[in-house]
N, C-alpha and C positions, 0 to 999 in steps of 0.2 A: 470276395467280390463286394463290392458296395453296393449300396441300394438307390434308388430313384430318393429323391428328395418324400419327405413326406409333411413336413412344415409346408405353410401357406407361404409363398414369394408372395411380392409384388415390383413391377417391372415401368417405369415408367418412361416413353420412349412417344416418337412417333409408329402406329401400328400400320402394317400392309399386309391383306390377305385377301383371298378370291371366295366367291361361292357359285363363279360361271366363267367359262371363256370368254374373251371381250372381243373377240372375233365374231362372234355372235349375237353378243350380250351388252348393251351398254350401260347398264347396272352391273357387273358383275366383279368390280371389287369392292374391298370394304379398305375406310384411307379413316382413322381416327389420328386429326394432326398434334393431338397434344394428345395420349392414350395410357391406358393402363391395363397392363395384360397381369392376369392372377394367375396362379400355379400353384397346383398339390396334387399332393401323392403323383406326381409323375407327369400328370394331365393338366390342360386346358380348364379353369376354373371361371374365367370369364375374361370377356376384352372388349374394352369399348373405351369411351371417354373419361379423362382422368376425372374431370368435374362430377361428373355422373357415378364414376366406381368410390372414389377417396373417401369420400363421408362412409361406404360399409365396410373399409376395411378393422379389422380389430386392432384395439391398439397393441400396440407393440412388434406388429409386423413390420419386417422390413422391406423397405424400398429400396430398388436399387435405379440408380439417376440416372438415364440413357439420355437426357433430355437435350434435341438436335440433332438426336440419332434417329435410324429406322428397324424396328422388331418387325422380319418378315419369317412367317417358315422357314425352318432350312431346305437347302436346296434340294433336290434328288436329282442326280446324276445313275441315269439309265442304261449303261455301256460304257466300261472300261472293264481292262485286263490288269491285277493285280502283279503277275509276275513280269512284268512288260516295263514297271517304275524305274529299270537301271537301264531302259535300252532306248527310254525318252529320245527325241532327239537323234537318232541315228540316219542316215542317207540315205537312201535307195530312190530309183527310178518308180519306181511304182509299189502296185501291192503286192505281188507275189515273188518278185524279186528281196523285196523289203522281207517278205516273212524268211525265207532261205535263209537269209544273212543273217540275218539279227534276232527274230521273233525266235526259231524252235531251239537254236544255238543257248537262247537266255532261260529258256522254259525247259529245260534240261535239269538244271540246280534244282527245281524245286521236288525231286524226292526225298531231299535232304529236309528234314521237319526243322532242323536249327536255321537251316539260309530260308524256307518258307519262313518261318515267323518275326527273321528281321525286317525281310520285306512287309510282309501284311504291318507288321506294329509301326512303318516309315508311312506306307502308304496311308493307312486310317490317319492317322496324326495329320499327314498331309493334306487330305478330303476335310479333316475340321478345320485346319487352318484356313480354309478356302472357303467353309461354313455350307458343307455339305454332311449333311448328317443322315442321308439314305443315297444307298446305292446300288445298280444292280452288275456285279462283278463276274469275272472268267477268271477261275482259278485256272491250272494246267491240268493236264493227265492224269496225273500225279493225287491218290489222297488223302497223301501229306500235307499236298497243299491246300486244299480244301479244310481239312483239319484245322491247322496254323492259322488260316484265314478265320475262321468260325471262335476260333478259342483266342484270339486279339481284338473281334469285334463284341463277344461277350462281354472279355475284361471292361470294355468301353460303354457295353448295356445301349450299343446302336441297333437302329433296324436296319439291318443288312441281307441283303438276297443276295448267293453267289453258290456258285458249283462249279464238280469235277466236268472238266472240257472231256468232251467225247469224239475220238480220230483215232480211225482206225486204215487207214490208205493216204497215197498222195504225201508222206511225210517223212521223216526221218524212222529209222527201224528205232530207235531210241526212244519216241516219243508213239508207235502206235501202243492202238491201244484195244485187245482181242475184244471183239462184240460181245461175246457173254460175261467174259471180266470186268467189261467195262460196263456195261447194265448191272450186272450184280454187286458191284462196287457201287453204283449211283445207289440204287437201294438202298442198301445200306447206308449211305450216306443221308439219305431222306429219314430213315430212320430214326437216326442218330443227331441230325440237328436241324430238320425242319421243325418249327415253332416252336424249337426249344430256346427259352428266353422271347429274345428280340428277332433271332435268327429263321431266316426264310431260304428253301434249297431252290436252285433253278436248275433243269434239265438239262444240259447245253450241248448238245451237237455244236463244232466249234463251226463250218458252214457244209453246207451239201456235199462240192468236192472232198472230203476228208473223211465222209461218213459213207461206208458202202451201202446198200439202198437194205441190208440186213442191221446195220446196227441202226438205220432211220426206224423201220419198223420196232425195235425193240424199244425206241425212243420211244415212240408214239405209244408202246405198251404201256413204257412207265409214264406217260400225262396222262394217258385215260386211267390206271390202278389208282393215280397221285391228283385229283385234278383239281384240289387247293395248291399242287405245289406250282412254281411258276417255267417258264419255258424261255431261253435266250440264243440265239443265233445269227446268223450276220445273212442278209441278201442283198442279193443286186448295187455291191459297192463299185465295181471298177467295170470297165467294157468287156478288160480281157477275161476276168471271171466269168463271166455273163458268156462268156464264148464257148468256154471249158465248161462251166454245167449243160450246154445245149447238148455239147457233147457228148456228156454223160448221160444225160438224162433225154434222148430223144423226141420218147414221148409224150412227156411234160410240156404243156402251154406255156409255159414260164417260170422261172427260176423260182418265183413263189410257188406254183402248184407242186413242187415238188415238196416241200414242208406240210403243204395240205393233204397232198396223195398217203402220206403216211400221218396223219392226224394229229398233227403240230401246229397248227392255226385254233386258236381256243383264247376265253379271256385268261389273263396275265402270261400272253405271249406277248415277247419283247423282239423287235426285228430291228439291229442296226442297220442303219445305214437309208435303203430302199429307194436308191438315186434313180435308178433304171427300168422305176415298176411302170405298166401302163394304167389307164384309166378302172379297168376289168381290176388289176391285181389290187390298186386302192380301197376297192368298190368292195373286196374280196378279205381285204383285214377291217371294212366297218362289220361288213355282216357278223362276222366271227367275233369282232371285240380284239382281235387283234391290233396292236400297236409299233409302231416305225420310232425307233431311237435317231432322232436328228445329227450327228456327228459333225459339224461344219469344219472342227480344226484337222479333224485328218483328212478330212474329203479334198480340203485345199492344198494340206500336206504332201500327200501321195496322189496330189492332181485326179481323184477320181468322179472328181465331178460335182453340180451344184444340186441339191433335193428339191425338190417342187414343192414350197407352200401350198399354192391355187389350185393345183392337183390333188394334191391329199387333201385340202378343204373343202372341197368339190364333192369330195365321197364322204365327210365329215370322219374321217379317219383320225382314232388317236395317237397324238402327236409328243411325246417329251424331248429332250436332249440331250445329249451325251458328250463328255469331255473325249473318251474311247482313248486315254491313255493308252499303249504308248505312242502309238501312229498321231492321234492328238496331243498338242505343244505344252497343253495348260494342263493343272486340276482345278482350274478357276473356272467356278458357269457363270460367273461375270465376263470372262474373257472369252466363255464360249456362246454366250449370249451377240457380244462383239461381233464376234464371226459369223454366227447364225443371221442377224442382220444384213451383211454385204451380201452374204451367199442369195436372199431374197432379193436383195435390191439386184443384184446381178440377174437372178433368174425373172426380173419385172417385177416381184410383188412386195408388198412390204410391210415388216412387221414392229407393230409400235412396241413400246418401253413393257409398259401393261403386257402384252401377251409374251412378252418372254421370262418377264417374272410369272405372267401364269403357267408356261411352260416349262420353267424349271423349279416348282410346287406344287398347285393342286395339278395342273394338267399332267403332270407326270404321275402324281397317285393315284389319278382317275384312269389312267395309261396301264398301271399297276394293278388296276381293282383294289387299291387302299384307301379310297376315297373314305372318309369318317376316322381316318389312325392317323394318318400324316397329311403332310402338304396345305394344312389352314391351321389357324389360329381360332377358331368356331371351337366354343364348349365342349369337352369331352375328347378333344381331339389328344393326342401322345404330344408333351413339350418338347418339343424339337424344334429351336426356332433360334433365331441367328441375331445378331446387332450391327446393321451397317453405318458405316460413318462417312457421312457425305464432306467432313473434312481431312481425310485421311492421307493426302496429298499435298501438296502447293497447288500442284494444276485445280485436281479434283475442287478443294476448298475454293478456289477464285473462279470455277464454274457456275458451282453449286450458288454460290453468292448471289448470282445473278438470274436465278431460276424463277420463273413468275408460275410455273403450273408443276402440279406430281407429275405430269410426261415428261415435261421436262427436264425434274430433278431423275428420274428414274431411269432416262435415256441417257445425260452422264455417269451416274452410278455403271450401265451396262457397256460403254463405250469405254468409259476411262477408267474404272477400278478396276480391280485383282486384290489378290490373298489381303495385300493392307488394309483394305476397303472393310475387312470384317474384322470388326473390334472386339468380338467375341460369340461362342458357340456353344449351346444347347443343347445335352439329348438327355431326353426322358427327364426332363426338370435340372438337371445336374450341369453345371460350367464345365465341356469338356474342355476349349482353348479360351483365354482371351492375348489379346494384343496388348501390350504394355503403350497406355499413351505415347506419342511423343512431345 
């Protein structure tokens, strides 16, 4: 395996990176238009302005010429499903329809460790080309495929969060998965490759329905034994869901309280989706440091509905986004950023350029409790960080042209790029993709 860079780079680019939400904050990016970002052993050595760094670099250091480009962190993408990349794209009327047909049908292959690791090594490839360079993933049942996932993100020296899906009801006999097997296999799997490397394990009950109210409790055992490890789950995506857990869970005030009933609300819990929560259940993941992965492309996808910015800002609830492959279109959080925009302006509120690049960066490692490893360009931070190219297009180029402010350039960058937009990608100091000019 290779090692992180340990020579000094230098990176000369325009810089973009946060040290506050700008939903709150109107200081809270840092914009250096002509910048130079340093890099060693791995990490963030300094960033700021080229005028100001150049006279201390030593000589002989190389620069590499981004100049008319933008060095922003790479992205983090908080929700998607890795075994789900070949079934992109497929039809269904809604969500639970959609999972019968296509979702457990494709999550079947992967106790084969050979078909796991061609998908993980497609999918990783893909999340760089898109210049996402953390992410928090749902492997299957299966941990094989946990495995195959963990040993492709190694080889890559990404920080990656992902784990074995946990369903044991409600599903095909093929894919449950026995409550004390499947805890003790999570175990083990925490064992085996949380913080080893790069690598971070997440707990994941795949959602309520699927999980009998004995393997939630066992859940809940492994994040309080584990409570550096992290937690991922899906709530309150679609109506009819939200029907079927009322169902199930009578008791329960809300389809969140039942994740809390069994002690699954804590920091670096990840909640897709949370179209359906009310004011109480918002109020309910600040206290706890809990955080809502934004999905906008499958929410529109499978018609489940629009998330409430003003409502989750209102409880100041942590907020990231999520591509949620495969029910989402893209791996691009450009593209996801796109749609996270209409889905606001739909729902009344609106979100500028600025906070969607803070939310798919720092806001999402703030989301994560990674706050000081990833998501800024600030000293000491892990080099993880991307090159976009505001001419990467005909359209893009003859927008960008015409840009008088950073909102500006930074709202076509989110409106009109994808995968081409990133001219090259970052992790741990190391070029994992670049784009060949055109």
């Amino acid at each position: 395996m290779s090692t992180a860079t340990e020579n000094l780079q230098a990176f000369r680019a325009s810089l973009l990176y946060f040290r506050a939400d700008p939903a709150f904050d109107d200081q809270a990016h840092v914009w250096h238009e002509d910048g130079l970002l340093l890099v060693e052993g791995g990490r963030i050595k300094a960033a700021g302005d080229h005028q100001a760094l150049a006279p201390s670099l030593p000589p002989g250091v190389p620069v590499h010429d981004y100049r008319g480009m933008v060095i922003t962190p790479g992205f983090i993408d908080t929700h998607l499903h890795y075994p789900q990349t070949d079934m992109i794209a497929s039809p269904a009327p809604g969500l639970l329809p959609w999972l019968e047909t296509y979702t457990f049908p494709t999550e079947r292959r992967f106790g084969d460790p050979a078909h796991a690791r061609a998908v993980a090594d497609f999918f990783l490839d893909e999340l760089l080309r898109c210049g996402t360079t953390t992410a928090m993933v749902y492997c299957s049942v299966h941990r094989e495929s946990v495995d195959a996932f963990f040993e492709a993100s190694e080889a890559r020296e990404l920080r990656m969060v992902a784990g074995k899906v946990l369903m044991d009801r409600h599903c095909p006999e093929f894919l449950r998965d026995p409550v004390d097997a499947g805890a003790r296999e999570s175990e083990a799997l925490i064992g085996k490759w949380h913080k080893r490397g790069r690598n971070l394990y997440a707990i994941t009950p795949r959602f309520a329905p699927t999980s009998s109210e004995d393997q939630l409790r066992l859940a809940g055992e492994l994040a309080r034994a584990h409570p550096d490890t992290f937690i991922q789950t899906h709530v309150s995506e679609n109506e009819d869901e939200c029907a079927w857990v009322r169902s199930l869970f009578p008791s329960a005030r809300s389809y969140l309280h039942v994740y809390d009933h069994y002690g699954l609300m804590r920091p670096r819990a990840m909640f897709g989706h949370c179209i359906w929560l009310d004011e109480n259940d918002f109020a309910r993941m600040a206290d706890t440091q809990s955080a809502a992965a934004v999905c906008p492309t499958s929410n529109l996808f499978l018609g489940s509905g629009l998330f409430d910015f003003d409502k989750a800002d209102a409880a100041r609830t942590l907020l990231a986004l999520g591509t949620d492959v495969g029910a989402g279109t893209s791996f691009s959080m450009l593209q996801t950023m796109n749609e996270a925009y209409k889905v606001a302006r739909l729902k009344g509120s609106y979100l500028p350029a600025l906070r969607m690049f803070y939310l798919a960066t720092l806001g999402a490692a703030r989301s994560m409790q990674l706050e000081g490893a990833i998501g800024s360009l600030a000293p000491g931070n892990e080099a993880d960080f991307i090159v976009l190219d505001p001419k990467a297009t005909p359209l893009l180029a003859r927008r960008t042209s015409h840009c008088d402010t950073l909102e500006e350039l930074l709202f076509a960058l989110a409106l009109l790029g994808d995968d081409r937009t990133v001219r090259a990608t970052f992790a741990a100091g190391r070029r994992v993709h670049e784009r060949a000019a055109s």
